[in-house]
Phi, psi and omega in degrees: 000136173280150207263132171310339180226153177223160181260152168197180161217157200215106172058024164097017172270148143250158192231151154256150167236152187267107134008306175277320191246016157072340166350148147220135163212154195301133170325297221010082169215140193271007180280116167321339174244030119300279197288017147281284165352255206353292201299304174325326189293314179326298189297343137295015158251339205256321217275288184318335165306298232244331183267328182300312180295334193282278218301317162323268196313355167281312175324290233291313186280019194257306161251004163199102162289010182278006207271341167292326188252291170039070185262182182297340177304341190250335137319319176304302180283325172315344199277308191315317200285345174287005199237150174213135212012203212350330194275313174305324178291343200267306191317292174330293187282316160344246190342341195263019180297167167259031159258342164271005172281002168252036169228331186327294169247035109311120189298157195270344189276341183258006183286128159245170208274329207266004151293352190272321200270017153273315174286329181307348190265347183262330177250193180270208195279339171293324166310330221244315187292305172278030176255308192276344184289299225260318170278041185235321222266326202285336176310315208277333193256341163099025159250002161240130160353295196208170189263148164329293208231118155310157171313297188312321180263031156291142167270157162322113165298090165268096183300163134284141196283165210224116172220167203245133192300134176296162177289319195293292158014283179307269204316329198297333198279320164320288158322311140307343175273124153267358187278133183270343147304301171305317159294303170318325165300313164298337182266001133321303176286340187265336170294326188280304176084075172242186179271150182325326179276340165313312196278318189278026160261000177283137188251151156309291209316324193292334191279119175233098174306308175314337152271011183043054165235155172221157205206128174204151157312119204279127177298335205260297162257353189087326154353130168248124196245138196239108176221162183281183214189128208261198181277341179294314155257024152307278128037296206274320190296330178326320208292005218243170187281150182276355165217161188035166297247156179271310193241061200291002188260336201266349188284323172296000197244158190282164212278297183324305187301295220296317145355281205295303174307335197266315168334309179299311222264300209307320205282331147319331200236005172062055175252130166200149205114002228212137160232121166042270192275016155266025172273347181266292155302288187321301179302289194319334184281287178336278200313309148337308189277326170275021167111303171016096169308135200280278206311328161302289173356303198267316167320283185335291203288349167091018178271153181246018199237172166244000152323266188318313183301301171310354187248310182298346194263341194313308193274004159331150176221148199229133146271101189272134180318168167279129164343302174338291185315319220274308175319276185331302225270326167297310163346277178290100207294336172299326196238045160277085167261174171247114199270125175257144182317168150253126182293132179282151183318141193254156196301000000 
């Protein structure tokens, strides 16, 4: 094996230089069978590391011979080839960060943690979700040993905070859309709370009137959500064509296009914090604050976790009833109701 440090001398000093990185810093010492010991030990603490690793990666190929060449690049993409549409596009742009090129093609077996908190330090916070994703995913598929970075020393994941478009909001943006396709469209999301591609792929075929129900698939789980539908979208639905696509012109546009028009129009009306998807954080605080059973709620957004849900719901403000009431109202078997929150005023 070749040695990592070599010896030399300068003005009756002797030095080592580091071979790879070409590094030299001094022995400092003029004895010659000193800074040899020296120079021997270096190359023998550097020799044992570099033979473990040998001996590991001989192991390794005995059952997968990809496991010595292997770089992060072919977890990043296997993971990507498991996601199917908009969720597969975000993975696709995700990966094309330029903070994973300092792993990219790196073997996964010479990866140390501290290339992992370089990149986490060159990128944002999506460089941080879609970093524990792809190193979760090679744990899991056995190509890596042990993990890169303990759990514990990821740094903590900081959202920009998130919030739900207001009803006063809803009408300025209603009022202000001269497109009558579009307006329609918003006011679907704010009854519905679905995701923007979900609603604008909604068909007539979706609609069953005589139930007053409308019912389509979630782009995202396949979930199918089926809810009843009051007179406010009846109204919108009327307004809407009786076969095929509800929004044929917003069903053709991109997640980004469709963004972007709402983006235009908030900034026209000096509106700002609010996207799409706070048409989502709205429905869930609104089913929240008026009593709404959490287990519809969560049917309706199409959440499978009550985590998640319950985090679109967090800001809601709910006023709770008194003991007093719930007691008196048990009391009286004529006046057993069920006191539902009252929405609070709004500020």
């Amino acid at each position: 094996m070749k040695q990592r440090f070599i010896m030399f001398r300068r003005v009756g000093v002797f030095y080592y230089e580091d071979t790879v990185t070409g590094k030299q810093l001094s022995l400092k010492t003029r004895d010659e069978a000193e800074a040899r010991t020296l120079l021997h030990a270096k190359n023998e603490s550097f020799r044992q590391p570099v033979l473990n690793l040998q001996m590991a990666r001989t192991y390794l190929s005995a059952t997968d011979s990809q496991a010595a060449s292997r770089t992060w690049q072919v977890p990043m993409d296997e993971m990507t080839k498991t996601k199917t549409g908009s969720t597969r596009v975000r993975h696709e742009r995700a990966i094309r960060d330029k903070a994973f090129d300092i792993i990219r093609n790196l073997p996964v077996l010479e990866t140390h943690a501290a290339q992992f908190l370089k990149v986490l330090e060159a990128g944002s916070v999506a460089t941080n979700v879609f970093l524990r994703r792809i190193h979760n995913f090679a744990l899991d598929m056995n190509w890596l040993p042990w993990p890169v970075l303990p759990k514990k020393q990821w740094p903590k994941v900081h959202y920009k905070d998130k919030r739900a478009i207001t009803a006063q909001e809803h009408q300025a943006i209603v009022a202000a859309e001269l497109n009558p396709e579009r307006r329609a469209f918003y006011e679907c999301c704010w009854h519905l709370g679905g995701a923007q591609s979900d609603v604008a792929e909604l068909t007539a075929e979706d609609i069953d009137w005589p139930n007053r129900v409308v019912s389509f698939h979630r782009n995202k789980t396949g979930m199918a959500s089926i809810i009843r539908f009051g007179e406010e979208l009846e109204t919108v639905f009327l307004s809407r064509p009786r076969y095929g696509p509800l929004f044929p012109k917003l069903q053709k546009m991109r997640e980004a296009h469709r963004a972007t028009e709402f983006r235009r129009c908030c900034r026209r009306l000096m509106i700002a914090g609010i996207t799409l998807h706070s048409y989502r954080y709205a429905w869930a605080e609104r089913a929240r604050t008026c009593g709404y059973p959490e287990r519809f709620a969560q049917e309706a957004l199409g959440h499978n976790s009550q985590a998640v849900h319950r985090a679109y719901a967090r800001k809601a403000k709910v006023v709770i009833p008194t003991l007093e009431d719930f007691e008196k109202r048990m009391a009286d078997p004529a006046e057993r109701k069920v006191i539902v929150p009252m929405p609070m005023a709004a500020c």
